[in-house]
N, C-alpha and C positions, 0 to 999 in steps of 0.2 A: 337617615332614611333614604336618603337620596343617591348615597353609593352602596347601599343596601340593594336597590334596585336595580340598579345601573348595570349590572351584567346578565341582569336575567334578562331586562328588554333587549342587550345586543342578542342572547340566548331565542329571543322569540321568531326571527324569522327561518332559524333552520328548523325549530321547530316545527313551524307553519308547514314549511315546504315537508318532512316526514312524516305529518299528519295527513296530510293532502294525499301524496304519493306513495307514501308503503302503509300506514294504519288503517287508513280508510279500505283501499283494493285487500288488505289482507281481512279486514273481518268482511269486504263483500264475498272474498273468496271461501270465507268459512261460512255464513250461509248458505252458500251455492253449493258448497259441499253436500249437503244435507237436504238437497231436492230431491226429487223425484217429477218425472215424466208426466205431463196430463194427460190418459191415453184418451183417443177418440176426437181431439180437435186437429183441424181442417190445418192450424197454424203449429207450426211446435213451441210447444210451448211447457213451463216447471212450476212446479207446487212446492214452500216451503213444507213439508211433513217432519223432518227431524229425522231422517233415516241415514241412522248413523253403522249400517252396513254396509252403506256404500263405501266405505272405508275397506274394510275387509273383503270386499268382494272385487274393490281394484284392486288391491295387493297381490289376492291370491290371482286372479285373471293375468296379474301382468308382473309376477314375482321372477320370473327367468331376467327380464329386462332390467328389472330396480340390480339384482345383482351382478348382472353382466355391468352396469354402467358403473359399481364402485367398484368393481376389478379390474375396468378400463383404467380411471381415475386413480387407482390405486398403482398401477403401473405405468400409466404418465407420468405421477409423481416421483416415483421412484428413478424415472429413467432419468426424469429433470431435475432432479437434487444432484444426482454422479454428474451428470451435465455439468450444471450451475458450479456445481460449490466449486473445481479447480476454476472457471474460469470467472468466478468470483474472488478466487482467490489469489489468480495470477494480477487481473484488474490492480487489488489493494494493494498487492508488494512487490510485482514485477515492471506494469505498465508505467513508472516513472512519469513523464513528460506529457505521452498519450494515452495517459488516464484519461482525462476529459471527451477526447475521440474515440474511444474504444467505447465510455459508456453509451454517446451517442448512438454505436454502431448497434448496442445493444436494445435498445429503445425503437430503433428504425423501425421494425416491422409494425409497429402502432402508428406510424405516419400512412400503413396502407390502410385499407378495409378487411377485415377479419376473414369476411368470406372468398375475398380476393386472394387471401393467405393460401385460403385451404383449396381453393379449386386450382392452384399452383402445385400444390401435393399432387394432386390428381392428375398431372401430365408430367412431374416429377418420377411419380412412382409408377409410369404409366409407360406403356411399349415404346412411346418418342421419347421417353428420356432416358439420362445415363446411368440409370441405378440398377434397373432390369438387364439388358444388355452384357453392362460391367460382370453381374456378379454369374451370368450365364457364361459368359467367357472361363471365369475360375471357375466353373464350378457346382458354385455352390448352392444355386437353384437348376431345376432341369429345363428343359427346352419349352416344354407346355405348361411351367410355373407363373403365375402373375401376382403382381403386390397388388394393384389396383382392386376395388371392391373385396376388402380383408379385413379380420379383425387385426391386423398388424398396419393395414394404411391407419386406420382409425385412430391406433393408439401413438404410432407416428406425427401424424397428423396432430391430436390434442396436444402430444409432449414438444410439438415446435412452437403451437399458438400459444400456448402456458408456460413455455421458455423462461420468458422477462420477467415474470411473475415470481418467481424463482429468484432468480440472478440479482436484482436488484435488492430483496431483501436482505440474500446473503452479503453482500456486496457492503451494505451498509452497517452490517456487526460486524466484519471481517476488520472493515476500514478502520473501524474503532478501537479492534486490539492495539497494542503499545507493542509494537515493534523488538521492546527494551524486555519485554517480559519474554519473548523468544530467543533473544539472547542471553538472559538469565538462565531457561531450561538447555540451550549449550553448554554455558559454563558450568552446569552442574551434570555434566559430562552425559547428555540425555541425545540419545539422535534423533534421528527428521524423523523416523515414525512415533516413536515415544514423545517428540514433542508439538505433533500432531495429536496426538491422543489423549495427552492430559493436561495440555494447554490452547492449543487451536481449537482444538472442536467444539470443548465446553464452553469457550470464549465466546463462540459463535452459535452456538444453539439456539438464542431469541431468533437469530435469521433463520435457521433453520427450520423454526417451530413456524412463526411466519409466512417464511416461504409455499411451505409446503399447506398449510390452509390457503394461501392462497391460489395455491393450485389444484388443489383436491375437491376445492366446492365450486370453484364455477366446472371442471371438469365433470364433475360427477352429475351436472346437469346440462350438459351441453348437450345438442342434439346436430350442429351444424356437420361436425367434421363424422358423425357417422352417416347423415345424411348423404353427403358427396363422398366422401371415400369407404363407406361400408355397401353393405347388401342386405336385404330383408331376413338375415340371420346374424348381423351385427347391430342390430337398432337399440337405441339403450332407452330409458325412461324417456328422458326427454324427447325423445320423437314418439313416444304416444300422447305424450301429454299436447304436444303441437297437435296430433293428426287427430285428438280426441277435440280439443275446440276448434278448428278450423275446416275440419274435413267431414265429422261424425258429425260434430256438434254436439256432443256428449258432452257436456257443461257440468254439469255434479262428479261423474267420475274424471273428467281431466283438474278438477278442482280437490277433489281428495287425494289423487293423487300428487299431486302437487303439495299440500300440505303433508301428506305423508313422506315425501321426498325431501321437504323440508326437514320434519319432525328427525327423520333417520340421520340425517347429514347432523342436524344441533347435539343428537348422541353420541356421534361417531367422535365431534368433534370435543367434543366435555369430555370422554373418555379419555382423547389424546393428549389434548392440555393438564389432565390431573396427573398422566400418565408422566410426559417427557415436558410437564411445563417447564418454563424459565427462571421461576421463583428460586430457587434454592441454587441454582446453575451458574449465577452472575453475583 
């Protein structure tokens, strides 16, 4: 009985701590959901009613923004997987010696402050820096062009902070191929892209699958990096959802929508995992 038990009690303090901190806020959050306003007092103040419109009527009020922010996220991702995976890939079978330093190097920008990151973009991509100037010299913006406040700082922006997020996953399936298994697909007279294709990739797909939830959900709710490098036509969910309880004070609709934003990201992502899961890949 006694080692019967024995791992459920190691089991009960994370428990505790998940009960505490995400079950509890999340059914406060689904009440709250389902208020309404008590018109006529002095104080602002909410009425449990059950009014489960207010679902539907933040959607529809703020459906430009829930889609803008999974096409940002969706092309964060995208940018940051071609990113990652070679230099995921050079890390496992190139980096030799300064393996260990490189991954460091990669990790670093989580020793700064996130929003530190991004308000760096912002004078990056901005007239003092070399990125504006550079590509006006070629070219290949015009003279009155700016990156600053863009839906291109934005999604620059996201795909640097969600970098690592990336790269360390892949990093860690890549690492694990056998080496011996891509000298195998040589000797059976197979090139670097054929033996990219039907031996690296699939190899590596749990990173890949991985990587890319891990970029794709806190992205697709972030609100920092369109806050500082976007404009009042790049703003994604997440900044209503900020400027509904901190500014409006709209507590029932920044709580549905939130749950909503929830609910659509756990579809997206069911869809994907059944879609390119790992199961059958490895």
């Amino acid at each position: 009985m006694k080692k019967i038990s024995t791992p459920y009690l190691l089991l009960l303090p994370g428990f505790a701590f998940l009960f505490v901190f995400f079950i509890l806020p999340i059914i406060n959050l689904a009440q709250t959901s389902t208020q309404t306003r008590v018109v006529g007092g002095d104080v602002l103040e909410y009425e449990q009613t059950l009014r489960l419109a207010n679902y539907l009527d933040a959607f529809i009020e703020n459906r430009e923004q829930f889609t803008r922010s999974f096409i940002y996220a969706l092309i964060a991702t995208v940018l940051a997987l071609l990113i990652s995976y070679p230099l995921a890939y050079a890390l496992a079978f190139k980096a030799g010696k300064y393996k260990n330093i490189l991954l460091v190097l990669v990790i670093a920008p989580f020793f700064t402050s996130f929003l530190l990151r991004t308000v760096a973009w912002k004078q990056i991509l901005g007239e003092e820096g070399f990125v504006v100037p550079s590509l006006r010299t070629f070219g290949i913006i015009s003279e009155n062009t700016t990156l600053t406040s863009t839906s291109f700082a934005v999604v620059m922006g996201m795909t640097y902070n969600f970098l690592p997020f990336m790269t360390l996953p892949l990093f860690a399936s890549i690492d694990r191929i056998d080496p011996r298994t891509l000298e195998a697909s040589e000797d059976l007279y197979a090139n670097g892209f054929t033996t990219f294709r039907r031996v690296t990739l699939p190899l590596s797909m749990p990173g890949v699958v991985a990587g890319t939830l891990l970029t794709f959900i806190p992205a697709a709710g972030d609100y920092v990096n369109a806050q500082i490098l976007g404009n009042p036509n790049t703003k994604m969910i997440g900044n209503v959802i900020e400027s509904r309880y901190f500014r409006i004070v709209d507590y029932p609709t920044a709580a549905a929508l939130s749950f909503t934003l929830m609910a659509a990201i756990l579809i997206l992502v069911t869809l994907y995992i059944r879609k390119a899961g790992t199961e059958e890949l490895v």
